[in-house]
C-alpha positions, 0 to 999 in steps of 0.5 A: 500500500503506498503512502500519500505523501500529501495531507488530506487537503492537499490532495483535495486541492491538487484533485479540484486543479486536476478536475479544472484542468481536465475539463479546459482539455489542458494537458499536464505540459499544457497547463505547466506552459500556462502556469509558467512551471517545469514540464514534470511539476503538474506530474509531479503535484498530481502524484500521491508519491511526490511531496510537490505541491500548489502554493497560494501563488500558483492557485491565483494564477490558476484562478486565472487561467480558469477564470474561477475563483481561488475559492474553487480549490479550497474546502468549504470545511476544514479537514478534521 
């Protein structure tokens, strides 16, 4: 059983980018050109087996690029 090396939120998170992404038909490499990242950092943020995550800089800039709110990413309620 492998170990998610990501929190509860985190991953909440990495999965609403990963939803966003998927229905804009961005590619991993086409959404690391727009958010002005590596080519491996979407790869490696979707990865339950990297530690990479997204900062609030990059979910502002994501916002963007989807034209949503940063609100969009987070929880409504905390993760107990």
């Amino acid at each position: 059983m492998a170990i998610s090396l990501k929190s509860d939120i985190e991953a909440y998170v990495i999965n609403k980018v990963r939803e966003k992404r998927m229905e804009h038909n961005l590619s991993q490499s086409d959404l690391a050109i727009e958010l002005d990242v590596s080519n491996g950092f979407i790869g490696q943020a979707e990865s339950s087996k990297s530690p990479t995550k997204y900062n609030l800089n990059h979910l502002n800039k994501l916002a963007i690029i989807f034209k949503c709110s940063v609100k969009d990413f987070i929880p409504d309620q905390p993760f107990k």
